[in-house]
N, CA, C and O atoms as a MOPAC input file, in Angstrom:
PM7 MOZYME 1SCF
protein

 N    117.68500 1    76.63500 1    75.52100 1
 C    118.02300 1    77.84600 1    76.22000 1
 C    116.84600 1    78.83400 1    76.21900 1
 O    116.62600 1    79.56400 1    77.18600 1
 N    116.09500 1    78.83500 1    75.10500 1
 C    114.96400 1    79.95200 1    75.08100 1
 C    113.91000 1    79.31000 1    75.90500 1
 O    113.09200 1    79.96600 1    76.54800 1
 N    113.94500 1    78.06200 1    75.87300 1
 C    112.51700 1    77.15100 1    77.06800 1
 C    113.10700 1    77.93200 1    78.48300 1
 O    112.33200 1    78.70900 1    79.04200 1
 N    114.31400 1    77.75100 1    78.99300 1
 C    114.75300 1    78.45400 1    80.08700 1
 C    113.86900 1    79.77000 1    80.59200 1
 O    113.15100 1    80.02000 1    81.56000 1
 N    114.42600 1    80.64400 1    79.10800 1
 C    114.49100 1    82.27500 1    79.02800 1
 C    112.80700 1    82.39700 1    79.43300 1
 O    112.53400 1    83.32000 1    80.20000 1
 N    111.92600 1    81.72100 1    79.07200 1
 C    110.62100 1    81.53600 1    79.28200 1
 C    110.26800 1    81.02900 1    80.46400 1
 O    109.40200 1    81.60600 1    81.12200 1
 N    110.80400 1    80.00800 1    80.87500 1
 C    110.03800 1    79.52000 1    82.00500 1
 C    110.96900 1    80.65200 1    83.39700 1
 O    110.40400 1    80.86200 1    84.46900 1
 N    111.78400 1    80.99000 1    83.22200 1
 C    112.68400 1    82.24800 1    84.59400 1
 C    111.84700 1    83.31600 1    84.06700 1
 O    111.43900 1    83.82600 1    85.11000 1
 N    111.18300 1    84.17100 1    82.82800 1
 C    110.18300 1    85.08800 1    83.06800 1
 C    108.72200 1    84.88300 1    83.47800 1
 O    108.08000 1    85.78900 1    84.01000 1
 N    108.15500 1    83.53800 1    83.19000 1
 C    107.33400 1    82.88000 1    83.77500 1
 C    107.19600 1    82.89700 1    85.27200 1
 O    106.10200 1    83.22600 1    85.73100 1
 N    108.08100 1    82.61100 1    86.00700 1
 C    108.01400 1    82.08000 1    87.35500 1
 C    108.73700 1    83.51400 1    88.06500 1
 O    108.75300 1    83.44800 1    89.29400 1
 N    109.34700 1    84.82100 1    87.47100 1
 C    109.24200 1    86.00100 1    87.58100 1
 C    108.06500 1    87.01900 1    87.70500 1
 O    107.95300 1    87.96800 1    88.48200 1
 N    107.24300 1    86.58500 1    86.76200 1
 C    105.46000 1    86.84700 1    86.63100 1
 C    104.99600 1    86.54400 1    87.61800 1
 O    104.58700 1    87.34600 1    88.45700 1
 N    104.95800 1    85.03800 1    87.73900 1
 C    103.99100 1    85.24000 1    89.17500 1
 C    104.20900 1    84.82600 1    90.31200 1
 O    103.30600 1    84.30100 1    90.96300 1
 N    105.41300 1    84.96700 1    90.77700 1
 C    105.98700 1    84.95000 1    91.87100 1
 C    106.04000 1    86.89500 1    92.26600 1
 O    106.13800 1    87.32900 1    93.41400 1
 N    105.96000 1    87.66900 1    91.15800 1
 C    106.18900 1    89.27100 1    91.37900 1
 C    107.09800 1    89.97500 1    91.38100 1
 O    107.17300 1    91.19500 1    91.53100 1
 N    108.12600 1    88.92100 1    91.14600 1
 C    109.72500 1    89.77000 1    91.02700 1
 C    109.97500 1    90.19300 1    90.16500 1
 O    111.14900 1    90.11500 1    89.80300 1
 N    108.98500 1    90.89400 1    89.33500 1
 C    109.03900 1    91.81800 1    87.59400 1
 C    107.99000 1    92.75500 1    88.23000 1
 O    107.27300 1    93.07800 1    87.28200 1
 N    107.67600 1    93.16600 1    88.99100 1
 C    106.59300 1    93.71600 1    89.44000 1
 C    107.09300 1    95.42900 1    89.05200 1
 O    106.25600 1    96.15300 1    88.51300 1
 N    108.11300 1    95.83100 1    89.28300 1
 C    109.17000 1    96.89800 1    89.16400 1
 C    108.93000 1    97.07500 1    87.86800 1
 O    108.22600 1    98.04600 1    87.58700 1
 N    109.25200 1    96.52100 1    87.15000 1
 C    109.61700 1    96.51100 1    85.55700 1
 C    108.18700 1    96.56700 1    84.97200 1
 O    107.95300 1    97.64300 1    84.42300 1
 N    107.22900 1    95.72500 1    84.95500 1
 C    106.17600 1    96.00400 1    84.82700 1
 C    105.54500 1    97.34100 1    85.07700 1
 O    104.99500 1    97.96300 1    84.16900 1
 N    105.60800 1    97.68800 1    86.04500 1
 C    105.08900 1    99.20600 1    86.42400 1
 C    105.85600 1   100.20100 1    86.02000 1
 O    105.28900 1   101.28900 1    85.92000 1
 N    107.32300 1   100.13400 1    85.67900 1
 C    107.47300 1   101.31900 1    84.65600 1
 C    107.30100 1   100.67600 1    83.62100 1
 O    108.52800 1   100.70200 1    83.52100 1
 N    106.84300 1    99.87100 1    82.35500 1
 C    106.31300 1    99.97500 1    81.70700 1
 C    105.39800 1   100.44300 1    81.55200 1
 O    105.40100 1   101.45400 1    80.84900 1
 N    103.96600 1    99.89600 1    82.19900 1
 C    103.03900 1   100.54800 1    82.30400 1
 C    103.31200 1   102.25600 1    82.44200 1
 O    102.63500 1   103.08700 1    81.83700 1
 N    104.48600 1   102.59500 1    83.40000 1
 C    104.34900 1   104.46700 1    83.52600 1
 C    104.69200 1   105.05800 1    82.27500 1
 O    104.38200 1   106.19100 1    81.90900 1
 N    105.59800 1   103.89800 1    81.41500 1
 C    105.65700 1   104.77800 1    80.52700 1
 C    105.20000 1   104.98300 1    78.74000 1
 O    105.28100 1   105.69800 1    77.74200 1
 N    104.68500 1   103.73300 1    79.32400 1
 C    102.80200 1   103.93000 1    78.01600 1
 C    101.74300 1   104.81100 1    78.23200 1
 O    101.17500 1   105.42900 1    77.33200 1
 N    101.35400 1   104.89900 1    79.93600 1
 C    100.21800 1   105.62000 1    80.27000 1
 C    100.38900 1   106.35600 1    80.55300 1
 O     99.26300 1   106.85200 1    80.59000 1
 N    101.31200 1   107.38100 1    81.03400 1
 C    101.65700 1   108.34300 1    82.11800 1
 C    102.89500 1   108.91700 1    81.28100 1
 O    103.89500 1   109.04700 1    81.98700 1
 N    103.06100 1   109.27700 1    79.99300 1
 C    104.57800 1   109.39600 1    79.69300 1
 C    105.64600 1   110.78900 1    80.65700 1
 O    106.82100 1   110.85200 1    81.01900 1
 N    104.43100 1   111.72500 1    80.75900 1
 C    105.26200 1   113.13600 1    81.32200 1
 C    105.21400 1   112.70500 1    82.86000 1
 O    105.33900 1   113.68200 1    83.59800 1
 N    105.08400 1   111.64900 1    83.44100 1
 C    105.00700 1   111.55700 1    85.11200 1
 C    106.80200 1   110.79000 1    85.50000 1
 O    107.33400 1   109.91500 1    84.81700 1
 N    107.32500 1   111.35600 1    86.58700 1
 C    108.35100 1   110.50300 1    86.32300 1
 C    107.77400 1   109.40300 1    87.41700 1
 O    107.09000 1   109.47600 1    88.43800 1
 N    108.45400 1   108.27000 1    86.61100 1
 C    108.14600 1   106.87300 1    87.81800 1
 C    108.85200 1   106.98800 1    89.31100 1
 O    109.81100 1   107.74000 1    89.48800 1
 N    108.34200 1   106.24500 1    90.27700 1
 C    108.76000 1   106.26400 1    91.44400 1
 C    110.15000 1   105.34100 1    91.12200 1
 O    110.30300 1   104.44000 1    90.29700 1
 N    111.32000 1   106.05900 1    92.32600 1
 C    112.58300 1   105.10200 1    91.98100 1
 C    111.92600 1   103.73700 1    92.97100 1
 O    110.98600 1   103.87100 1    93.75400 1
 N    112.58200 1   102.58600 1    92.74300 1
 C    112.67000 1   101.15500 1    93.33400 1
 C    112.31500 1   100.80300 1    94.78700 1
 O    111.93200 1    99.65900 1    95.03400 1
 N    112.38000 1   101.37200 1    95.39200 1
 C    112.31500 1   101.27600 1    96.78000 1
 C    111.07300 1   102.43900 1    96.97700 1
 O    110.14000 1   101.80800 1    97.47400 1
 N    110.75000 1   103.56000 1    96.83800 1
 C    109.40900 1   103.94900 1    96.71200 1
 C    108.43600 1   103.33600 1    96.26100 1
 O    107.32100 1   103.48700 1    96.76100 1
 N    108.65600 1   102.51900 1    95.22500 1
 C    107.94500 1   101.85300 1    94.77500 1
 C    107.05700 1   100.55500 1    95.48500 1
 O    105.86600 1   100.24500 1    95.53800 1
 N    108.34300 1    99.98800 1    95.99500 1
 C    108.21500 1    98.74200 1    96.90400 1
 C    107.32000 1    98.71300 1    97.99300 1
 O    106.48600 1    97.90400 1    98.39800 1
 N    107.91200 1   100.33600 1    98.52500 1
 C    107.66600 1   100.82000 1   100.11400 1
 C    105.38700 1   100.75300 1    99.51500 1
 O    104.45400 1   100.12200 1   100.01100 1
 N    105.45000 1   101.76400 1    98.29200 1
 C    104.05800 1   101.78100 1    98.26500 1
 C    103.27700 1   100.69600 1    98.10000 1
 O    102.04900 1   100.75100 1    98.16500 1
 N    104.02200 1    99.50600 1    97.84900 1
 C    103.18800 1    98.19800 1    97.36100 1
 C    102.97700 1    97.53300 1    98.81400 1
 O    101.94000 1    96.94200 1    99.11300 1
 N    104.12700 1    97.70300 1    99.72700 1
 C    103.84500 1    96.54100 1   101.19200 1
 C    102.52000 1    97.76100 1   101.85500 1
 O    101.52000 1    97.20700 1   102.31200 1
 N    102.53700 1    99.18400 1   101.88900 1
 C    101.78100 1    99.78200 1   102.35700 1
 C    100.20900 1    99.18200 1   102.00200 1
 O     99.47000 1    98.64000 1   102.82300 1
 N     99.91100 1    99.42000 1   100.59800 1
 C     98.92300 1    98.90000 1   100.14500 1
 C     98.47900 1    98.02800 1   100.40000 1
 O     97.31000 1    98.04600 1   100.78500 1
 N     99.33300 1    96.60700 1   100.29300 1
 C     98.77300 1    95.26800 1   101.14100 1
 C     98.79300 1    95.10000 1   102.78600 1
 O     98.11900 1    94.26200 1   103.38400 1
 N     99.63900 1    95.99800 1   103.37500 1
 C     99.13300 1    96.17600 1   104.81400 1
 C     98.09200 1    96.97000 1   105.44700 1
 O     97.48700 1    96.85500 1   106.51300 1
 N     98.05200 1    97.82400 1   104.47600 1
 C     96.83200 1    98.98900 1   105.08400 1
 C     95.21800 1    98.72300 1   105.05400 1
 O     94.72000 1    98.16400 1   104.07700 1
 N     94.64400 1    99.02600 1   105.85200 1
 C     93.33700 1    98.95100 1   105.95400 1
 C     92.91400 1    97.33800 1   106.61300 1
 O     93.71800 1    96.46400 1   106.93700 1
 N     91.24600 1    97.26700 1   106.69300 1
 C     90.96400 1    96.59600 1   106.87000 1
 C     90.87000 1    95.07000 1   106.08900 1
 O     90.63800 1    94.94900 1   104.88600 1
 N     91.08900 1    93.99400 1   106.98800 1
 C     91.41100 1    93.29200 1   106.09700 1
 C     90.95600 1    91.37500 1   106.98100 1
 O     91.54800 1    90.37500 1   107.38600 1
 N     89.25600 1    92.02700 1   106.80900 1
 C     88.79300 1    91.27900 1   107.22100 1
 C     87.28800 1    90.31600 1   106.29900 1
 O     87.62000 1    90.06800 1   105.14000 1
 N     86.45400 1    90.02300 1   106.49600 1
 C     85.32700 1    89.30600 1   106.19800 1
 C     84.16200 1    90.19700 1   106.49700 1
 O     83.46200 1    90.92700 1   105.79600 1
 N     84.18100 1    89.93400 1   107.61200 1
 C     83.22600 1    90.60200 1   108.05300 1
 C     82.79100 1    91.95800 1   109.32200 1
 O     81.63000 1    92.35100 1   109.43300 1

């Protein structure tokens, strides 16, 4: 059962579906007086980021 519990946070990691959870962790080691963005702000700023700008070679 714990090989499970490992390999579903495993394949949570890097697939990105802890991505949420991760980042309020991180807000609230580094940043303690900031409040975190709720879930969907959050999200909204991550597709922005990977859509925005140029996103070419050359």
């Amino acid at each position: 059962m714990k090989a499970l519990r490992m390999l579903w946070a495993w394949l949570r990691e890097v697939s990105g579906d802890d991505a949420y959870e991760r980042y309020l962790a991180h807000q609230a080691s580094a940043h303690p007086g900031q409040t975190p963005l709720d879930r969907r702000a959050f999200f909204r700023r991550l597709q922005a980021d990977a859509w925005t700008g140029v996103r070419r070679c050359c």
